[in-house]
Backbone as a chain_set.jsonl record, in Angstrom:
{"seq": "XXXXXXXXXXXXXXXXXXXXXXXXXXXXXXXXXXXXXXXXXXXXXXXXXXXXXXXXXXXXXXXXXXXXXXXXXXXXXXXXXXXXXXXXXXXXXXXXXXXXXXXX", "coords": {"N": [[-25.714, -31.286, 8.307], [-24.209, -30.207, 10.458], [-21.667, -30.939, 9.758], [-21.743, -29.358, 7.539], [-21.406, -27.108, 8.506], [-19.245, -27.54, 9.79], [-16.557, -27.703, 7.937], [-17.258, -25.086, 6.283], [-15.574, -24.014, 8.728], [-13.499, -24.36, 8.797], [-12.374, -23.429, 5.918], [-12.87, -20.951, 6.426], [-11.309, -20.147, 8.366], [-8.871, -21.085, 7.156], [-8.831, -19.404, 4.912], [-8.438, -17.076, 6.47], [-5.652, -17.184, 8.04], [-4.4, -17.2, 5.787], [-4.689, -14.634, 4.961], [-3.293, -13.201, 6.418], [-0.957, -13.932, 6.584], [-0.412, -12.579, 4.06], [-1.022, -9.828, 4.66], [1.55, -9.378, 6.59], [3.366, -10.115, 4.882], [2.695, -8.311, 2.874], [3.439, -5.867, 4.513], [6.016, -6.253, 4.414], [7.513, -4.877, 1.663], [7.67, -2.774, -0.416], [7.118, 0.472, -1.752], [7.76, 3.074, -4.169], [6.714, 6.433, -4.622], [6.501, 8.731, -6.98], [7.191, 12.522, -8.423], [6.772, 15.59, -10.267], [8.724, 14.536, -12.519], [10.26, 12.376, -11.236], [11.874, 14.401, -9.442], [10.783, 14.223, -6.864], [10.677, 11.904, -4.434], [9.059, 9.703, -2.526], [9.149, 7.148, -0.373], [7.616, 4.138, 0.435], [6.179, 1.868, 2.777], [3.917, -1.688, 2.811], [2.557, -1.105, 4.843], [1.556, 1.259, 4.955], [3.153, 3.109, 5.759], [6.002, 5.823, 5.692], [9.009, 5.434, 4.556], [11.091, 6.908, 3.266], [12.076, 10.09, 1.908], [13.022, 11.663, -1.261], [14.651, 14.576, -2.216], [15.574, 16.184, -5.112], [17.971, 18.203, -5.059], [17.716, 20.714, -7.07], [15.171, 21.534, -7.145], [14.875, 22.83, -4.819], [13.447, 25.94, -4.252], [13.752, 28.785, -2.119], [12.041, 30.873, -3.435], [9.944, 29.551, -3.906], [8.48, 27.946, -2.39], [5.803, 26.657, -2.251], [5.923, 25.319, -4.131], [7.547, 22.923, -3.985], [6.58, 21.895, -2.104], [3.638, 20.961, -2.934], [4.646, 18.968, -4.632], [5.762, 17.808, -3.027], [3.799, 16.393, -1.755], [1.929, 15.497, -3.928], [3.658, 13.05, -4.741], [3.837, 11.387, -2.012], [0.919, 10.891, -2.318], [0.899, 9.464, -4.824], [2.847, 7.379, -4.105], [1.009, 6.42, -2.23], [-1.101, 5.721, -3.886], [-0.254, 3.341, -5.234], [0.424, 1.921, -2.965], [-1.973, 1.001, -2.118], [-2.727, -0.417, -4.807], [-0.825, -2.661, -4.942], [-1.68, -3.729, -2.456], [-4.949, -4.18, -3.306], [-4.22, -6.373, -4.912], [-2.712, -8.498, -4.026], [-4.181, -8.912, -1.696], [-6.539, -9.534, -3.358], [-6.39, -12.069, -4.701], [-5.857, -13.726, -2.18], [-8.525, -13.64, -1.253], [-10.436, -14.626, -3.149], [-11.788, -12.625, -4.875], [-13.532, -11.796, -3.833], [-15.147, -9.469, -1.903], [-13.753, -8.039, 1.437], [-14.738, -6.169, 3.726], [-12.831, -3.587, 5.108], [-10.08, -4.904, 4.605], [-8.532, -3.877, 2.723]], "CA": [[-25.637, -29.859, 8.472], [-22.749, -29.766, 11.019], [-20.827, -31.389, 8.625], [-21.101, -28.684, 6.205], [-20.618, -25.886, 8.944], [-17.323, -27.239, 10.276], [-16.222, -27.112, 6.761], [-17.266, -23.581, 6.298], [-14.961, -23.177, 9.579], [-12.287, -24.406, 8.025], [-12.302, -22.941, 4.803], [-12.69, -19.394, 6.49], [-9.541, -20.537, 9.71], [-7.861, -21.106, 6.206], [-8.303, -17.812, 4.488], [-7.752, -16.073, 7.934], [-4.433, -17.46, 7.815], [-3.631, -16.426, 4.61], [-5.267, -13.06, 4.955], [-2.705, -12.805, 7.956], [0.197, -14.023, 6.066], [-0.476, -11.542, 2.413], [-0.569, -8.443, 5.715], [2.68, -9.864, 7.189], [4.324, -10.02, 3.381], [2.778, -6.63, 2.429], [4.09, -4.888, 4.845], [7.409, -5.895, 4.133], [7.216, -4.702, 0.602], [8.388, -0.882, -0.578], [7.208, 1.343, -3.216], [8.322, 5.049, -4.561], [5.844, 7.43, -5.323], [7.472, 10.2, -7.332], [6.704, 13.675, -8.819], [7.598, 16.538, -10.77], [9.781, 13.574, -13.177], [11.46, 12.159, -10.134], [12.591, 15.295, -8.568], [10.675, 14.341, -5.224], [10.265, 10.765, -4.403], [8.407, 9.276, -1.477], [9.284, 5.474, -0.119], [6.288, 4.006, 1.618], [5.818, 0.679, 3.097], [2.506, -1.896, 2.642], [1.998, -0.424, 6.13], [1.294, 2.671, 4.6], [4.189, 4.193, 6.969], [6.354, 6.635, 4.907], [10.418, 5.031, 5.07], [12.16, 7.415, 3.069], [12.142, 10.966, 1.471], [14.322, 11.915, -1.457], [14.261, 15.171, -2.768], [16.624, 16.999, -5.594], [18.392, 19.873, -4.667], [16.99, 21.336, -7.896], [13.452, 21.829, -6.53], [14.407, 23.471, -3.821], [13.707, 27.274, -4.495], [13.21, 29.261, -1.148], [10.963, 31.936, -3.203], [8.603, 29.198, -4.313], [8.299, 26.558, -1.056], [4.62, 25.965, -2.279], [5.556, 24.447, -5.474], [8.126, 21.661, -3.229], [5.281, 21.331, -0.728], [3.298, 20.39, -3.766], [5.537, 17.772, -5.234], [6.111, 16.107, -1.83], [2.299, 15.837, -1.659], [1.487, 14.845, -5.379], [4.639, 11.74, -4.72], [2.836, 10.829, -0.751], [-0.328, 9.961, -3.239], [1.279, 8.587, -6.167], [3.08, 6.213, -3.228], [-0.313, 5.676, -1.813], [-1.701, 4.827, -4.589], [0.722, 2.135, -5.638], [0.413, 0.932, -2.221], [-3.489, 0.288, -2.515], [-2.617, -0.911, -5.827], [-0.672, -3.691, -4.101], [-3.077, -4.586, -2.077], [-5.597, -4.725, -3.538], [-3.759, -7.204, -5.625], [-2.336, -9.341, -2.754], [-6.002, -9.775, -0.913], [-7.435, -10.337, -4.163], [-5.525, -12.989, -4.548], [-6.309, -14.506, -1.065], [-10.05, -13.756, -1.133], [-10.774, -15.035, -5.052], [-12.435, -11.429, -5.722], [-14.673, -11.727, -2.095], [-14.774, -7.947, -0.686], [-14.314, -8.027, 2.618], [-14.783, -4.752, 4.501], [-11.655, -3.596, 6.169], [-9.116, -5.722, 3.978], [-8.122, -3.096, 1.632]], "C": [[-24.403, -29.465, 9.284], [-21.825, -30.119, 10.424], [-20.714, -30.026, 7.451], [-20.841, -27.088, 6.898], [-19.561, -26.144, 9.408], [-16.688, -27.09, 8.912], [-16.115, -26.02, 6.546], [-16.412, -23.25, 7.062], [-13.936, -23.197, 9.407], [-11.851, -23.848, 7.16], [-11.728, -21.368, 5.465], [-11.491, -19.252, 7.32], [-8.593, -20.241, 8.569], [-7.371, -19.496, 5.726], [-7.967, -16.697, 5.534], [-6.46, -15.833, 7.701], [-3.704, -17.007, 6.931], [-3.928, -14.97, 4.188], [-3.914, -12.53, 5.948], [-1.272, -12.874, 7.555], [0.526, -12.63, 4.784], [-0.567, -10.326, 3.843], [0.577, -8.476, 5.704], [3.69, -9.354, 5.451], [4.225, -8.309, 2.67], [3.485, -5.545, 3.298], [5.621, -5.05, 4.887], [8.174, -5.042, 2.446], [7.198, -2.884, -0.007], [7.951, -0.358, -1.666], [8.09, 2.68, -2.937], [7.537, 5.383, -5.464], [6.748, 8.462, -6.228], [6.444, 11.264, -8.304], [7.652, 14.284, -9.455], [8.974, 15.707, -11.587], [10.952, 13.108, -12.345], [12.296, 13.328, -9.324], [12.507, 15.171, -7.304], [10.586, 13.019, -5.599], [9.75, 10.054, -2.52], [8.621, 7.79, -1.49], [8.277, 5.698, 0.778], [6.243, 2.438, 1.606], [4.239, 0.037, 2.61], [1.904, -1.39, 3.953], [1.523, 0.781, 6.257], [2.195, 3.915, 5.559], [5.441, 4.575, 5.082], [8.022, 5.769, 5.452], [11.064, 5.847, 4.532], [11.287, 8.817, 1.678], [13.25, 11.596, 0.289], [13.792, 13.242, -2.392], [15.52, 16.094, -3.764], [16.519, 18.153, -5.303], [17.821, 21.054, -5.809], [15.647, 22.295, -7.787], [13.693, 22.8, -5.529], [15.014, 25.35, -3.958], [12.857, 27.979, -3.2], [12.599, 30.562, -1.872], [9.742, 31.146, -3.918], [8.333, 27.489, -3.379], [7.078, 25.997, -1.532], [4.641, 25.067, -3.192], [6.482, 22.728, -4.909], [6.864, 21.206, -2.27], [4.363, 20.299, -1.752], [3.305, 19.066, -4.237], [5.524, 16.811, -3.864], [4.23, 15.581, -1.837], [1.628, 14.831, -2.559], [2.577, 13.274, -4.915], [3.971, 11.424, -3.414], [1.858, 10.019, -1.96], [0.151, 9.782, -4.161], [2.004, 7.077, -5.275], [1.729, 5.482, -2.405], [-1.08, 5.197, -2.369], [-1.3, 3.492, -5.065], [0.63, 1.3, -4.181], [-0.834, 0.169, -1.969], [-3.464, -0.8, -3.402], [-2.38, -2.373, -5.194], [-1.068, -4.566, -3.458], [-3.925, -5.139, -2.246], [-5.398, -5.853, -4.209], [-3.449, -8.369, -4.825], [-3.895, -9.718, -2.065], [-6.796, -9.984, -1.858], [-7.277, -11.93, -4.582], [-6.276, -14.27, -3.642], [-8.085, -14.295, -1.145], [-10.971, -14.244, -2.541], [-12.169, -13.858, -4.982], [-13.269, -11.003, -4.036], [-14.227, -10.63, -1.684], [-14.915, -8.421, 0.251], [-13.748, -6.557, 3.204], [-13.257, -4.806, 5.469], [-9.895, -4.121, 5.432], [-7.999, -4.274, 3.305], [-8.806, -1.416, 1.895]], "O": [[-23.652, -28.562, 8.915], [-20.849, -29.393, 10.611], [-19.76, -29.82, 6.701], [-20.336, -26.135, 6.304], [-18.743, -25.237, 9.564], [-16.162, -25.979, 8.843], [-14.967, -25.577, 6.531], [-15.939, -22.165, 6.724], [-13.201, -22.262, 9.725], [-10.673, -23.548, 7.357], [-10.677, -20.783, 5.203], [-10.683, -18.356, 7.077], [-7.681, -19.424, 8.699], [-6.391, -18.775, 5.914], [-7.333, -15.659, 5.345], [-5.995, -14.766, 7.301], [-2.594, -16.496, 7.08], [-3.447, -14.348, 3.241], [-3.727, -11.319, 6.067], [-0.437, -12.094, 8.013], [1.537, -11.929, 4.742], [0.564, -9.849, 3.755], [1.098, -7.707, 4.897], [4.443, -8.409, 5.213], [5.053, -7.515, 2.223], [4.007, -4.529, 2.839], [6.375, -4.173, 5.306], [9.367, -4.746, 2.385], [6.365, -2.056, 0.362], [8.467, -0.779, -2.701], [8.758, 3.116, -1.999], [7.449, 5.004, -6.631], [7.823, 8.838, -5.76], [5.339, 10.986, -8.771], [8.852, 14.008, -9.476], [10.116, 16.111, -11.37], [12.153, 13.293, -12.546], [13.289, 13.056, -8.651], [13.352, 15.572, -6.503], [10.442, 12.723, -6.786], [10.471, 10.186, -1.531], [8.322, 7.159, -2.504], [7.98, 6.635, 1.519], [6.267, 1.809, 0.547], [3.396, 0.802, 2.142], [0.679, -1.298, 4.024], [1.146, 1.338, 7.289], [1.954, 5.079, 5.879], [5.58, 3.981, 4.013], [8.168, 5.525, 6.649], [12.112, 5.92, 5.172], [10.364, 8.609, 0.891], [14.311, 12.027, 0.74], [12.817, 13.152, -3.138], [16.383, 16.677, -3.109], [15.581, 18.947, -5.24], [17.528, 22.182, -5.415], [15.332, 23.395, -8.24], [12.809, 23.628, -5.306], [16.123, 25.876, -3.862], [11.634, 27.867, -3.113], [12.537, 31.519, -1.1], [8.775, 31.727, -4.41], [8.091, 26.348, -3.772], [7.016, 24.782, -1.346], [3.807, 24.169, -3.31], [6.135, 21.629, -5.342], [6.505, 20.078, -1.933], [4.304, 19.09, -1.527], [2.386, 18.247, -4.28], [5.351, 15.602, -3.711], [3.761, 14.446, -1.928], [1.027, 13.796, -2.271], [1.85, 12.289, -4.787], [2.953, 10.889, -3.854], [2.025, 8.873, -2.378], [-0.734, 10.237, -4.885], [1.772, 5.933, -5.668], [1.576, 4.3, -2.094], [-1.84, 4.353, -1.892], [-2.141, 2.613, -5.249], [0.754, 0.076, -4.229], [-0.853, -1.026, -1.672], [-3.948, -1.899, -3.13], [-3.298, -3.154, -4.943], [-0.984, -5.786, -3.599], [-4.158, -6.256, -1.785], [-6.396, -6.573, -4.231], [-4.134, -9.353, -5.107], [-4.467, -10.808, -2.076], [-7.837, -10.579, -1.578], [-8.195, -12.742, -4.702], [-6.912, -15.256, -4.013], [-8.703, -15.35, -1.006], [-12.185, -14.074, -2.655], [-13.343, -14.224, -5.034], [-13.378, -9.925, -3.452], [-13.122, -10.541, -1.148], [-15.858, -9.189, 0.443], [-12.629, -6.052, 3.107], [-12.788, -5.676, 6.203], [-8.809, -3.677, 5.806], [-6.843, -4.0, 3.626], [-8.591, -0.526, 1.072]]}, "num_chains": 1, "name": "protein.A"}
């Protein structure tokens, strides 16, 4: 029986490790959300931190600010989704399908 829980402690030390490494790698790792056919575009890290904003001068009409507000919003979640996406792909990976709460 202790024989087959140090095992277990190993196995899980292991996927720790590599749970710790697939973080480390995701967050180096960049998407671009975009909107409105690339007019706005949102860079976002696996850290879910925002790195870069690009928006065409096109869009920007000071008698309709709500419809740019819009676009930056709609590209934020089209980058957030792609960065889930990611993820979930990367810790599926490391966990062979195993939810674990918190991961993702």
């Amino acid at each position: 029986m202790a024989q087959n829980v140090n095992k277990l402690l190993k196995q899980a030390q292991k996927m720790q490790a590599q749970v710790m490494r697939a973080q480390e790698e995701l967050q180096k790792k960049e998407v671009v959300g975009d909107a409105g056919g690339g007019m706005v575009k949102v860079t976002m890290n696996g850290a879910n931190e925002i790195t870069g904003v690009s928006i065409n001068p096109q869009v920007v009409d000071p008698q309709d600010v709500e419809m740019l507000e819009d676009l930056i919003v709609a590209a934020f979640n089209n980058a957030n989704e792609k960065v889930k996406e990611m993820s979930n792909s990367a810790f599926g990976a490391v966990t062979n399908g195993i939810n674990i709460p918190g991961l993702t």
